[in-house]
C-alpha positions as a printed Julia matrix, in Angstrom:
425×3 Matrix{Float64}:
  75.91  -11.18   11.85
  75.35   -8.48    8.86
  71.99  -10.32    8.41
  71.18   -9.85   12.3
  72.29   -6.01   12.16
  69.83   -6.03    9.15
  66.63   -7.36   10.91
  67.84   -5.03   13.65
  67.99   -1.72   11.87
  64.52   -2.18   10.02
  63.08   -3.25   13.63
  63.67   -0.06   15.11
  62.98    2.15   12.36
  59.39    0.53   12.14
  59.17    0.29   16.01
  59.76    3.73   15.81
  57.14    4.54   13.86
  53.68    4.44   15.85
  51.16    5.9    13.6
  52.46    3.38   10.73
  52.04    0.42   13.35
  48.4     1.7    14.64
  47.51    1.89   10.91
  48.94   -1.79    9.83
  47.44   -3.12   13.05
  44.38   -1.03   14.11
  43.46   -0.15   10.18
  42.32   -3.71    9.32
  40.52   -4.77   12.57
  38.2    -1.86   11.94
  37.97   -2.64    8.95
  36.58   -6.49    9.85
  34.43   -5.37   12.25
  32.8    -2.15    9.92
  32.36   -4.76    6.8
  31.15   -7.89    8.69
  28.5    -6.02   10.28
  27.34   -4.14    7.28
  27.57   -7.32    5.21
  25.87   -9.9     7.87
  22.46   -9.14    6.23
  23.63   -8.94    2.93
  25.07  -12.72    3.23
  21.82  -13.96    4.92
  20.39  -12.56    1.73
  22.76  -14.23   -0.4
  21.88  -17.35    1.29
  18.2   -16.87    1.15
  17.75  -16.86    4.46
  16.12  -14.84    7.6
  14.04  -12.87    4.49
  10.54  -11.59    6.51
   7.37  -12.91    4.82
   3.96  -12.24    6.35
   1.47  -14.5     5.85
  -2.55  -14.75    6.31
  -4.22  -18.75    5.6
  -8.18  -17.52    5.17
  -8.48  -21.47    3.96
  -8.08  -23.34    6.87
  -8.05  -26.02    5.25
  -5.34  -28.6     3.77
  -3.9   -26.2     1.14
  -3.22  -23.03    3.87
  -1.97  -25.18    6.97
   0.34  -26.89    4.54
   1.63  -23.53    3.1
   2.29  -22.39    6.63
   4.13  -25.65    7.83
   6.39  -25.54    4.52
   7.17  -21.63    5.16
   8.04  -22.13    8.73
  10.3   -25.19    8.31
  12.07  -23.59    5.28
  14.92  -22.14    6.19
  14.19  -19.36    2.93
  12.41  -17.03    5.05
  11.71  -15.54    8.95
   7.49  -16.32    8.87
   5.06  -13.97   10.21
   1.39  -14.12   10.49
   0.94  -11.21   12.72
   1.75   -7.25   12.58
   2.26   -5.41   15.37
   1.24   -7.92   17.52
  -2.33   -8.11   15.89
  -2.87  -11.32   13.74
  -2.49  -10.39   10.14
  -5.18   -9.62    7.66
  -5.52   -9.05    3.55
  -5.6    -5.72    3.45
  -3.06   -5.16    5.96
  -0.59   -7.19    4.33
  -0.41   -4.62    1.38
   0.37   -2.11    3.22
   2.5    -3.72    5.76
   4.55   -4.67    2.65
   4.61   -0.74    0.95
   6.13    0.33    4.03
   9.15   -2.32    3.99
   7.96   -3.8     6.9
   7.89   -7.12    5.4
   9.52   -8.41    1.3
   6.72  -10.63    0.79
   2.94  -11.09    1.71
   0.72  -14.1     1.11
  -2.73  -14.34    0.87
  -4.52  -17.89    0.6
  -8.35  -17.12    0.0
 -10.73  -18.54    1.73
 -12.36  -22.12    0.27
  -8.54  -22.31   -1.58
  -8.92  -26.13   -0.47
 -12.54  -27.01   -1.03
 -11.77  -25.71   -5.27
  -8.98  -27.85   -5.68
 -11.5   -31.07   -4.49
 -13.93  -30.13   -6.86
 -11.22  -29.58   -9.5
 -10.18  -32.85   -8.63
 -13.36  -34.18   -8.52
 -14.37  -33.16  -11.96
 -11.05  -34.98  -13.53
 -11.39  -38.26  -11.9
 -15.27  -38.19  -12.95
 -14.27  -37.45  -16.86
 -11.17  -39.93  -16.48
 -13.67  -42.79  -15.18
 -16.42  -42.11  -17.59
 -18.67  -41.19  -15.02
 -19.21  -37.24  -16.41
 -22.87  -36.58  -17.74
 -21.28  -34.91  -20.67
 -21.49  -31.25  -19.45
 -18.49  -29.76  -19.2
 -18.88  -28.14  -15.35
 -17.01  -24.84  -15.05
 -13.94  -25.33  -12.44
 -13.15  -23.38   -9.57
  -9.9   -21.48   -9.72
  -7.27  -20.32   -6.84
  -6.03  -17.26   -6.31
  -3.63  -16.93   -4.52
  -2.12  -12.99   -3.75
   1.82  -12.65   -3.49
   2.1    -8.87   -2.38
   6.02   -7.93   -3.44
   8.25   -5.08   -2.29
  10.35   -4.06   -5.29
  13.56   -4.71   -3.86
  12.98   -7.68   -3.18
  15.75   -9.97   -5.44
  14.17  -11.87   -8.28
  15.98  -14.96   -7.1
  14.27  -14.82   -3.65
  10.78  -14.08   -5.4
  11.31  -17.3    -7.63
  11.98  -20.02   -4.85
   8.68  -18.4    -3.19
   6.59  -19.02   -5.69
   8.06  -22.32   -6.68
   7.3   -23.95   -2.93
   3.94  -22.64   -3.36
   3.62  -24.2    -6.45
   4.84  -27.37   -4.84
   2.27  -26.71   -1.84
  -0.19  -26.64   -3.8
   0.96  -29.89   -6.35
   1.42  -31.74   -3.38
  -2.31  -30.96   -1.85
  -3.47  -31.8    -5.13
  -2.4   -35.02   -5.64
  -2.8   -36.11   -2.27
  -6.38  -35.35   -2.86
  -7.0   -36.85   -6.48
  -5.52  -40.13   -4.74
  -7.41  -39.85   -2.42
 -10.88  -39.71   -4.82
  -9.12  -42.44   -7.15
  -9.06  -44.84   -4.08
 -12.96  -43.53   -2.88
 -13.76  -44.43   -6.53
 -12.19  -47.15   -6.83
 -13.25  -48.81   -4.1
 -16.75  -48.72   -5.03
 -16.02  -51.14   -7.76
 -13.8   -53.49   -6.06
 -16.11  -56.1    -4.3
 -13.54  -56.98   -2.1
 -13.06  -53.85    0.34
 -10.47  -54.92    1.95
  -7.87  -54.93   -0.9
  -9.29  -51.6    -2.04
  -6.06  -49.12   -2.0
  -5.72  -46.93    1.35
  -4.61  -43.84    1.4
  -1.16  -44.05    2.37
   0.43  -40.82    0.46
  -0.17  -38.71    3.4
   1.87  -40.63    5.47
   4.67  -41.28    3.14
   7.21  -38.95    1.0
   8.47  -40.44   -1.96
  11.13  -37.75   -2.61
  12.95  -35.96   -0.08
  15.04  -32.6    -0.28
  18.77  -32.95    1.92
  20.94  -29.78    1.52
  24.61  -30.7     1.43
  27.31  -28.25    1.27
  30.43  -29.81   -0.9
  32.65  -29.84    1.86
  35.14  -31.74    4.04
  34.32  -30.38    7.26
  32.4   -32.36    9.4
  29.11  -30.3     9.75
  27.97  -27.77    7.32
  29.78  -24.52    7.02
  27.61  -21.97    5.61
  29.24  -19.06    3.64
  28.75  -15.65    5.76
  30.05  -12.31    6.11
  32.71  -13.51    9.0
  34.33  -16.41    6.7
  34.6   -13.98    4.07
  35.46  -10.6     5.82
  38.32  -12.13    7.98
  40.63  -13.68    5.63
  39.63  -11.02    2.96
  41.02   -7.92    5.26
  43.56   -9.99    6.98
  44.9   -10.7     3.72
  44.25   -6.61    2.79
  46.34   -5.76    5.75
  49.17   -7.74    4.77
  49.69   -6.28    1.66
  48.87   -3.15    2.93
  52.59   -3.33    4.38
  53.57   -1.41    1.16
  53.4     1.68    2.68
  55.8     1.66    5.43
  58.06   -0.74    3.22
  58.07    1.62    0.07
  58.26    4.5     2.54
  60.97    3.69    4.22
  63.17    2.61    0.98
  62.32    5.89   -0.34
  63.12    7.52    2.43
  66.84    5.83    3.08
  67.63    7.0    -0.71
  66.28   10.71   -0.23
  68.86   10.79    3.42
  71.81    8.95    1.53
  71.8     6.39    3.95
  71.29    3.52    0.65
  74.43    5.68   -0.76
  76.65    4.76    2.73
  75.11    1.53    2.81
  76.87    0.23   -0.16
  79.77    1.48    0.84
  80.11   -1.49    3.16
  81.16   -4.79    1.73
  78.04   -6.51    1.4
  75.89   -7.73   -1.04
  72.24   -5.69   -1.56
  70.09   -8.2    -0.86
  71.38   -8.41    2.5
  69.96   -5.19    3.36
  66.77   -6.31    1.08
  66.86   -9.82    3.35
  66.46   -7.89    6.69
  63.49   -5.52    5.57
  61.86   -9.11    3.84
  62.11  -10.96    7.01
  60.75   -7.93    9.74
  58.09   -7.43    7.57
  56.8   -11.09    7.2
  56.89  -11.09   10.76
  54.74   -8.12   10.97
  52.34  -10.22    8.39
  52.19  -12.73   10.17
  51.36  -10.9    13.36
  48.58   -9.12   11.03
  47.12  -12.34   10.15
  46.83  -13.91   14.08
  45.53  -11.09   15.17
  42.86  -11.35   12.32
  42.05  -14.62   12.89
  41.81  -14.14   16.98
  39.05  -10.78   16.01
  37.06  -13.59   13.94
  37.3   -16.45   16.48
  36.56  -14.28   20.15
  35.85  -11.03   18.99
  33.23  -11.05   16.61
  30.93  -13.55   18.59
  30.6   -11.4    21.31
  28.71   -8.85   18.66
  26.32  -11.6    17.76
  28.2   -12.49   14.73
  29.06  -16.29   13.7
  32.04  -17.65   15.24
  34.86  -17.44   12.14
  35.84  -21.36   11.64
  39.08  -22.1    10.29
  39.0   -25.41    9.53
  41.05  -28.69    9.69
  44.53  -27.73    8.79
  46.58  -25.65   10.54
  49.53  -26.74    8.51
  47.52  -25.56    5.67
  46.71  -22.3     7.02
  50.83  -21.78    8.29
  51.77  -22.37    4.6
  49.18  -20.17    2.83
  49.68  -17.63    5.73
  53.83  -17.82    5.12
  53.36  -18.07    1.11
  51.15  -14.41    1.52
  53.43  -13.03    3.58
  56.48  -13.21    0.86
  54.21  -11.72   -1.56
  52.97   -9.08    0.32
  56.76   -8.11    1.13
  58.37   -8.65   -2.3
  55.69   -6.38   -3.68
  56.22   -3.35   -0.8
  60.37   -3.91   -2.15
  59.29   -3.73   -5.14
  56.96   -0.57   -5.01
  59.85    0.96   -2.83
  62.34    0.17   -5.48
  60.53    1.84   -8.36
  59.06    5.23   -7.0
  61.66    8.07   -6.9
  59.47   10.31   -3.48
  57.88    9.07   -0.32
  54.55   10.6    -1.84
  55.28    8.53   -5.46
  55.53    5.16   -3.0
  52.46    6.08   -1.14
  49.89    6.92   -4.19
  51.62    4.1    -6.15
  51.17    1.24   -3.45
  47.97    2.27   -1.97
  46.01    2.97   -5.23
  47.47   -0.93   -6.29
  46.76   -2.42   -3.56
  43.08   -1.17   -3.86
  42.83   -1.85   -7.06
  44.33   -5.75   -6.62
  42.21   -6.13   -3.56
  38.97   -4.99   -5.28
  39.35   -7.26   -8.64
  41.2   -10.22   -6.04
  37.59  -10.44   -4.45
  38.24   -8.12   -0.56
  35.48   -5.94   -1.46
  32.87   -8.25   -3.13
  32.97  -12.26   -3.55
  33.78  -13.31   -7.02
  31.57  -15.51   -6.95
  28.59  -12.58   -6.97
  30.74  -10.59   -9.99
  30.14  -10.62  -13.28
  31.58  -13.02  -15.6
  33.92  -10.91  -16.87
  35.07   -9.61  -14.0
  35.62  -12.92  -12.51
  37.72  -14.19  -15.22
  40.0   -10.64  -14.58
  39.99  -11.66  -10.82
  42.64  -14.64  -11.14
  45.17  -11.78  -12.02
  45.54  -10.67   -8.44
  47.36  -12.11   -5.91
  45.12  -11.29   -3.02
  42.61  -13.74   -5.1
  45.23  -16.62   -5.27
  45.16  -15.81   -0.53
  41.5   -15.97   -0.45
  40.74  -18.2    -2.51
  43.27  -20.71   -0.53
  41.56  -19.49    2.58
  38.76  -20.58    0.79
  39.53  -23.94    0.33
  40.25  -24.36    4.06
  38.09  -22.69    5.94
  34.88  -23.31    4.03
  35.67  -26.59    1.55
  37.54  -27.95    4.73
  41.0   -28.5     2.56
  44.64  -29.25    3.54
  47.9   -28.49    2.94
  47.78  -30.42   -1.09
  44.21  -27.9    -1.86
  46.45  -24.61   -1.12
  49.68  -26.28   -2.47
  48.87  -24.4    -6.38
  48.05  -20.64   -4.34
  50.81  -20.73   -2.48
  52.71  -21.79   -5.48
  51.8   -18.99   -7.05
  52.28  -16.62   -4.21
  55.58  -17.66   -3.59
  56.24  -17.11   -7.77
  54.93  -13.76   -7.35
  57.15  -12.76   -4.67
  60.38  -14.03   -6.67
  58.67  -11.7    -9.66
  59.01   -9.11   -7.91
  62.53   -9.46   -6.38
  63.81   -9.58   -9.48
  61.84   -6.85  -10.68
  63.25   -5.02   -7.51
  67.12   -5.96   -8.58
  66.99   -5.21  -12.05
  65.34   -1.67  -11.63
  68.01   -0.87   -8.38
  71.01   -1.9   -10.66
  69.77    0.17  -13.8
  69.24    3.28  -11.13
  72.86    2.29   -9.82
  74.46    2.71  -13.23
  72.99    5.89  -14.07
């Protein structure tokens, strides 16, 4: 019954308070939607995909068509071989690509194809023994990569390693090609003389898989990492109505008549815990429901949360105790309303920008991601993590919430030690 009046009396005085609610409900939804769309291209960037390359083949021949069938079935790049509706040329691919129209040109001259068969040519006639002894000069290839400057390194490398394999591959489907014409001449029998069967067979093939249980690939994007990240923000973010109001019931005396009744502290402590892991909770649906209806509707991916909804009820439950024991615990400590609001925000911030909220850790700095395991909100995501991208269960978020749930009892006893030293003086 005390515990009831509790829950009660912390009900109302947060129901009461409707700028607080708009700003722990309203606050982080902006928040998803303002982030995801800023950091939708960034992500496809990460992933080194939809980047714009314009392209011209003055070959056609083997070498260009196969450049142009590699760059449109990679999934690297968005290709382009026209500008403005007009189909591209050399010169104005370089200045197509100074404007930022486009973060990489090509340029395949023309008779690209027709210098790699005499290069070709000249090797298997030397290899045979067939060379008159002059040493011929070989044609060379150039091939022009125009480059915007901000375009990442990373990006510029896988470009010019597929070309490099373009052009391997048209290689040595051409030297077989003049081993088995030359070959043939000095087999008798020409019908066991070798056919040219590389063209028509691949002896390697490339299959990206993405280390996870789901069934389907789950690509890392702005939505699977804004969504969680903020909704896990926003819980936290309870510090400052929590603090607020503990300040605020020592600065009216109503702590000082409180304990005046006989009943134990954490009573009153109990009732503010369990209103504000509802509210958390809440927080976190609400998240989820902007990432699974909401965000679609804007173009964005569809948020996908995975497997186990047992997994996500536990993680979701284990941040919410956190969250909580560190808004008692903020409220405990500062002496002012004003104290509670600097302290909790500028933590918060701080926790949620080191945790990962702000930027992946896995695009930090070394040392930055070995200071990242520090903070709670790391321990949330990374759980979220594990079961909305790896496609975990309950035992993959067992050790977060472990440590969520340690962090919380931290903190409660943080919160009783400092209220029964303040007490005694």
């Amino acid at each position: 019954m005390k515990l009831y009046a509790a829950i009660k009396k912390e009900a109302l005085i947060l129901l009461r308070d409707r700028v607080g609610l708009a700003v722990l409900f309203l606050m982080p939804m902006i928040l998803i939607f303002v982030m995801t769309l800023i950091q939708d291209s960034a992500f496809k960037s990460l992933n080194e995909r939809g980047i714009p390359i314009i392209f011209v083949d003055n070959d056609k021949d083997s070498l260009g068509v196969s450049i142009e069938q590699g760059l449109r079935n990679s999934g690297m790049c968005a290709f382009n071989n026209t500008i403005d509706g007009k189909p591209a040329t050399a010169e104005m691919i370089e200045k197509a690509v100074s404007d930022g129209k486009f973060l990489v040109g090509i340029v395949v001259p023309k008779g690209a194809t027709e210098a790699i068969r005499n290069n070709v040519s000249l090797l298997v006639q030397q290899t045979l023994g067939e060379s008159d002894g002059v040493q011929k000069q070989s044609d060379s290839v150039e091939i022009k990569i125009y480059i915007d400057p901000i375009t990442k390194k990373s990006f510029l490398t896988s470009v010019t390693s597929s070309l490099r394999e373009f052009i391997s591959e048209i290689k040595t489907k051409i030297m077989f090609q003049a081993f088995s014409d030359q070959i043939s001449e000095l087999i008798p029998d020409k019908k066991n003389a070798p056919k040219n069967a590389f063209s028509q067979s691949q002896i390697i093939k490339y299959k990206e898989v993405y280390a996870s249980k789901q069934i389907g690939e789950i690509v890392p994007n702005a939505v699977q990492h804004n969504v969680p990240a903020w909704a896990i923000f926003a819980m936290f973010f309870i510090v400052l109505p929590l603090a607020g109001s503990m300040v605020k019931e020592k600065s009216e005396g109503s702590v000082m008549r409180l304990q005046t009744i006989p009943t134990s502290y954490l009573i009153f402590l109990n009732g503010k815990i369990i209103v504000y892991i509802l509210v958390c909770l809440i927080q976190l649906v609400l998240m989820l429901s902007v990432g699974k209806i909401v965000l679609p509707l804007l173009g964005l991916p569809t948020l996908v949360i995975g497997n186990s909804i047992l997994g996500i009820v536990l993680l979701a439950i284990s941040t919410a105790f956190a969250a909580t024991g560190y808004g008692v615990m903020m409220g405990t400590i500062a002496k002012t309303e004003q104290q509670g609001a600097i302290m909790g925000s500028l933590t918060v911030l701080l926790l949620s920008a080191i945790g990962g909220v702000w930027v992946p850790t896995y695009v930090m700095p070394e040392l930055m991601r070995d200071i990242s395991v520090v903070s709670p909100l790391n321990w949330a995501l990374n759980g979220f993590y594990e079961l909305f991208l790896r496609g975990g269960g309950v035992a993959d978020v067992v050790l977060d919430s472990l440590k969520l749930i340690v962090f919380f009892v931290f903190t409660m006893v943080i919160s009783l030690v400092v209220n029964r030293y303040k007490r005694k003086i």
